[in-house]
N, C-alpha and C positions, 0 to 999 in steps of 0.2 A: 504494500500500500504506500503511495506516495505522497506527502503535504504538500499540498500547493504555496507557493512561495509568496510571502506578502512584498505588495510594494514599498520601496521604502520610503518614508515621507519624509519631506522638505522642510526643515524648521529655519529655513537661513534667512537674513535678512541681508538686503542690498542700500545702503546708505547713498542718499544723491542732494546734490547741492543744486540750489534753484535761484532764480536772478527771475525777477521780477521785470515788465516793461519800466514801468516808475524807478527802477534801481535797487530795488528793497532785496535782500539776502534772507533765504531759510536754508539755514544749513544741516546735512546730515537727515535730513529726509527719509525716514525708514520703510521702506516697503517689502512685505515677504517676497522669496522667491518665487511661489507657487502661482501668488499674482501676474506677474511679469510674462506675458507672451515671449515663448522660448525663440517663435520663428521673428517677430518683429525686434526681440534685441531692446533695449532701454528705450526706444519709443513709443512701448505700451507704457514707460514710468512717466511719462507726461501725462496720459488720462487718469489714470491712477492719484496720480498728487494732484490735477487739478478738482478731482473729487474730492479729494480730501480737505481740500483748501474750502470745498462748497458745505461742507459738511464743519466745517468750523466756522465759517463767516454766518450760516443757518444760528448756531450755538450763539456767536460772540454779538450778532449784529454790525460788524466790521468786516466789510468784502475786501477780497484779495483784488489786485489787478491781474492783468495776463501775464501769464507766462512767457519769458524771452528765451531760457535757455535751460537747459536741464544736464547735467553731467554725475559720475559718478562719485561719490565725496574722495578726496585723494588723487583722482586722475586727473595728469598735467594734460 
């Protein structure tokens, strides 16, 4: 009799620094790995964080501006 093998799951997270159009910085931007569309590469982390950002401004009553640039936190 043979066990079928469990998948193994993803606990990782991806840090990204974000530049606002107005200039404003959020840094370190934590997004899971399991989020992140494997074939789109870090351009599913721009819908992702600007969700995120709508789902805080919804909370804070303080909206974000757009999004200018999105990078991985650490990468020159």
């Amino acid at each position: 009799m043979t066990m079928a093998k469990k998948k193994p799951v993803d606990n990782g997270f991806i840090m990204f620094d974000v530049v606002y159009e107005d200039g404003a910085r959020s840094s370190n931007r934590k997004i899971s790995t399991s989020e992140l569309d494997p074939f789109a590469g870090d351009a599913s982390a721009r819908a992702i964080i600007e969700a995120q950002d709508r789902k805080i401004a919804e909370m804070s009553g303080q909206p974000r501006g757009p999004v200018k640039t999105i990078k991985r936190s650490g990468a020159r």
